[in-house]
C-alpha positions, 0 to 999 in steps of 0.5 A: 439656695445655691447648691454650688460649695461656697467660699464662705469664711469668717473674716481674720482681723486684718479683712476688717480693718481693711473693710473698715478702712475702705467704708471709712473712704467710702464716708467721703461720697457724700461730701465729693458729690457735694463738691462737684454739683456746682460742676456737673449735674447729678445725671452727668455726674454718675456718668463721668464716675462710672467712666472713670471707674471703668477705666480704672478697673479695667486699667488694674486688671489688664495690669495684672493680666487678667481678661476683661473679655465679656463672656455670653455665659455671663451675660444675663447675670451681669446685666441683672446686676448692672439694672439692680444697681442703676435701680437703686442709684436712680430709686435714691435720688429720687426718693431723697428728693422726696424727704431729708438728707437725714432721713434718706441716710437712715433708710438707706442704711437699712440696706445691710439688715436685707442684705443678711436677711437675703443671705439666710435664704440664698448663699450657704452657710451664713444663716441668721442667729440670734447674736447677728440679729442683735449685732445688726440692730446694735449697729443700725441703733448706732446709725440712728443715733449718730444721724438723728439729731439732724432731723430736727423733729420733721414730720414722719408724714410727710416724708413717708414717700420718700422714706418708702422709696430709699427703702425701697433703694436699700432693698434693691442695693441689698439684693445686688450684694448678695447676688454679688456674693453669688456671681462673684465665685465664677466671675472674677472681681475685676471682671464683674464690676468693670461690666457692671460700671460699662452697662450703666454707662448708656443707660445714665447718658440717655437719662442725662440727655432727656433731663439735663439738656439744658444744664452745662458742665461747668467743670473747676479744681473743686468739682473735678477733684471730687470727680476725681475722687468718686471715680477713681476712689469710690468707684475704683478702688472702694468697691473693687476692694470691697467686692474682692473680699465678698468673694471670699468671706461671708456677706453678714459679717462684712456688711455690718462693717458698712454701718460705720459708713455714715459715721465717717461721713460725719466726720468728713463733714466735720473735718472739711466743713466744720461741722461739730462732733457731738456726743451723739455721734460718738454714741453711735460710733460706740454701738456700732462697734458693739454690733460689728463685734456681736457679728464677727465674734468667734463662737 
């Protein structure tokens, strides 16, 4: 337990609609990386958007003045968060190929559930109740139901590696926010993720140069856009937003927001795509908002 006074509030309205806001562009990830695959590989692809990141947190706090200079003191923490991310980044690749896209958002989703229950254990008073459990189970419940129509009665066998293996993402993610959560009380947002974008920089280069030296960017409107979008958007101002409001507010009640997440990625889907809005979906969006409501509900 941190020992440190924590800011540590419940978040007002407008907090949630932000957050709510930022999950919704958050939704569009896996469309943008859909669209910019045929452009550059998935190795060069994570290495182009934290660049583009970088640049543009860096860009926003030299803007306002603050200092980007990284400081010794801080540096074993921001390189335990910078390998907790390229860990979960690589862990959900790899185990997405080892099962269906259906199944690796289900899993992966979980990351909220460790998230709360790493924050009962580390970051005062933000400890589990009974009505937070409820509220995230009613949330992920609404996951399930939005998503699952797509599995298609695959088998749970074999399939299990892989489901082991974003779990096991989901786990490494959760972690990072909380430690997040913690970090960022003395090293200020912009700081923080510029580092932790610029440390993953190399190490995605050097994967990229091993397994995909044969693979060419071959780079058109469609795939630099969502280039375009998943550095600038995603990875500047989505998680610069998301990780300002940690700093503040209390990590369980935020992430049970991000359960809505995979929500709006369907219906990405179904506005870019045309894939069709089922009842099943609209179900889950209805769970979810009860369980965003169980979690952030005044006593």
């Amino acid at each position: 337990m941190i020992e440190k006074e924590f800011r540590n509030e419940d978040p007002p309205g407008k907090i949630i609609a932000l957050v709510l806001s930022t999950v919704s562009l958050l939704g569009g990830h896996s469309l943008a990386v859909k669209i910019s695959l045929p452009g550059f590989p998935p190795l060069k692809m994570a290495f182009f958007r934290y660049i583009l990141g970088t640049f543009a947190i860096g860009g926003v706090g030299f803007f306002q003045g603050m200092s980007m200079r990284l400081r010794f003191e801080e540096l074993r923490r921001l390189i335990l968060i910078a390998v907790l991310h390229a860990l979960h980044t690589v862990l959900l690749n790899i185990g997405t190929e080892f099962t269906i896209a259906s199944r690796s958002t289900i899993f992966f989703t979980l990351y909220p559930i460790f998230t709360v229950v790493f924050g009962h254990f580390w970051l005062p008073d933000d400890r589990l109740s009974v009505r937070k459990i409820l509220g995230v189970l009613a949330a992920f419940s609404g996951v399930i139901a939005a998503i699952a129509p797509n599995l298609r009665g695959s088998g749970t066998l074999e399939y299990l590696i892989g489901d082991l293996i974003v779990t096991l993402a989901a786990c490494f993610f959760g972690l990072r926010i909380t430690l997040t959560k913690v970090y960022v009380q003395d090293i200020y947002p912009h700081r923080l993720l510029f580092w932790l974008l610029s440390l993953n920089i190399p190490c995605f280069l050097v994967l990229s140069y091993f397994f995909e030296r044969g693979k060419p960017i071959e780079l058109t409107l469609a795939s630099g856009a969502g280039m375009l979008y998943q550095g600038w958007i995603l990875t500047g101002f989505c998680f610069l937003t998301l990780t300002w409001v940690l700093r503040k507010y209390k990590a369980s009640k935020l992430v049970v927001l991000y359960f809505f997440m995979p929500v709006s990625g369907v219906l990405f889907s179904n506005l870019f795509l045309g894939d069709e809005l089922s009842l099943s979906i609209l179900a889950g969006t209805v769970l979810i908002g009860v369980g965003i409501y169980l979690v952030n509900m005044r006593r």
